[in-house]
N, C-alpha and C positions, 0 to 999 in steps of 0.2 A: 288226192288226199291220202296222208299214209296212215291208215289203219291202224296199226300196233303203235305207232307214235300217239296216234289221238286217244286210244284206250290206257297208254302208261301215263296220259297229259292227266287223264279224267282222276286217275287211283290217286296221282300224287296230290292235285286238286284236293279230293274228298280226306284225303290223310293232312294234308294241311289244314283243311277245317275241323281236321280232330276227331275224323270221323274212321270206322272202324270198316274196313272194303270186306271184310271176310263175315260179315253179317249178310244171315240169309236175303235182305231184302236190299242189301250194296250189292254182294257179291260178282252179278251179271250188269251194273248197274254202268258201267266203262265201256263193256261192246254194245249196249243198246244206245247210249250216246253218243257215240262212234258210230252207231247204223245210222243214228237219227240225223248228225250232221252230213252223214253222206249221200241222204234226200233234200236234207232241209238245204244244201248248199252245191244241189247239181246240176245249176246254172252255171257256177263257175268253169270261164274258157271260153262257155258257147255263145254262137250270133246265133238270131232267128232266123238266119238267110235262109236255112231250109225248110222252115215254114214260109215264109212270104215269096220264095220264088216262083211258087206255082201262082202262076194270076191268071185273069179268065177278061176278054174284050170287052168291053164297056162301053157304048155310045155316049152314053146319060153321062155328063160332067156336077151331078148332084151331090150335094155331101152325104157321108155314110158316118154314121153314127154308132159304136157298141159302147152298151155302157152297162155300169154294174157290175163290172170284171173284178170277181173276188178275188185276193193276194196273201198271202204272207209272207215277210221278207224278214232279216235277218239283220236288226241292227248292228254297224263294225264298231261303233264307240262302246257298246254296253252288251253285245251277244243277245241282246233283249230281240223278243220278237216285235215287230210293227203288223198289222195287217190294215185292212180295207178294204174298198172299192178304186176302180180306174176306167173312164170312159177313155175311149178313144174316136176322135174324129178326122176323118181324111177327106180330103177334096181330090178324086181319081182325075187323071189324066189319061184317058181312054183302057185303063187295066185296074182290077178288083181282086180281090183273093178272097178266101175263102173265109165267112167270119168265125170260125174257129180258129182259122190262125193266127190273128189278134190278140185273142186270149193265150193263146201259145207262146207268140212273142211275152206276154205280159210274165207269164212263167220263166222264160228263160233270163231276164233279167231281176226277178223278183228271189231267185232262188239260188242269193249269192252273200256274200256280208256286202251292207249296202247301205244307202242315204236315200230317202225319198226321193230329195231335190236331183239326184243324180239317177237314180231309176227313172223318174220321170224323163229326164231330158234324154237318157238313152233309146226309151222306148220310144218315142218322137223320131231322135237321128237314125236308128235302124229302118223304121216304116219311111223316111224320105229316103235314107241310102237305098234301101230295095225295094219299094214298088215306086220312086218318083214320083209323088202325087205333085198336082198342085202347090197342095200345104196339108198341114197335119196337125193336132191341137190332142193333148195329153193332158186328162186332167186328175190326179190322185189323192183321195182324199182315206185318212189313215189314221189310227190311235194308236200309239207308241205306248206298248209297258214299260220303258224305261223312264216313262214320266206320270203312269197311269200308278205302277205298283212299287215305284220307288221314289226318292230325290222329293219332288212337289205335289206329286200323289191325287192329281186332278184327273181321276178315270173318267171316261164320256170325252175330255178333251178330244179332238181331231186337227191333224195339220192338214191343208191343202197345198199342192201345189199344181202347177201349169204348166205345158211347156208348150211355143208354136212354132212350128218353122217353115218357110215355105212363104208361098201366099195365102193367107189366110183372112180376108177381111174381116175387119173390126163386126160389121153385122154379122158376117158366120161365126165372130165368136159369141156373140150377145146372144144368136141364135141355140149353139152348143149349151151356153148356160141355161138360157130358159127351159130348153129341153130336156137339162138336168135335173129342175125343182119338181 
């Protein structure tokens, strides 16, 4: 991200809404937005390989389940924030990681301009890319302000989506879901 590009983006921004940058309370109001997207968007680039490489042996071929993985990502159609929750479920093939690295992967793909439907399915293809489970089942469920505080204005709404790949049987999914109410 280039810094002094995103702070001169912001001023001309605020002067085209007619607004005055040299008021005490604009003033700094360009390099805080400029810090903010260079957190809010410091997934961009990254895989989670370095978190899910480290795995640990596993006899037990049972499913592993995290769920409740809080998010916020960064709508690309509207710069709108989306956030939520995100379970993740993997069926191991004799190797486990750590469960904080899940939530890790969830960050590196949530912390980028983004589409639910495609965060989802990336956080799925990276956990089969790097730990080859079995199968693997992603499920994100999310309230977009771009539909909550604008356009149709239905706050509380939530989108869902899923993503599986792998072997994943139809009962481990039925299962994932119950688990989730």
């Amino acid at each position: 991200m280039d810094r002094e590009k995103v702070i001169k983006a912001i001023e001309d921004l605020l002067a085209a809404l007619g607004e005055n940058v040299e008021t005490e309370g604009l003033k700094d109001t360009p390099r805080r937005v400029a810090d903010a997207y260079a957190e809010i968007l410091s997934g961009e680039g990254k895989t989670a390989e370095e978190h899910l490489s480290r795995t640990f042996s596993s006899a037990g071929g049972e499913m592993v389940l995290e769920k409740d993985i809080d998010f916020s990502s960064t709508c690309e159609h509207h710069l709108m924030p989306f956030f939520g929750k995100i379970a993740i479920a993997y069926i191991p093939d004799g190797k486990v990681v750590g469960i904080s690295k899940l939530a890790r992967t969830v960050e590196v793909f949530s912390k980028r301009l983004q589409i639910q439907e495609r965060l989802t399915n990336q956080i799925a293809e990276e956990i089969m890319r790097c730990l080859k489970p079995k199968g693997v089942m992603v499920i994100c469920e999310a309230e977009h302000t771009c539909m909550t505080c604008r356009g149709v204005r239905k706050p509380g709404s939530k989108t869902v989506t899923y993503s599986v790949s792998g072997d994943f049987p139809k009962e481990k999914r039925d299962e994932v879901f119950k688990l989730l109410k």
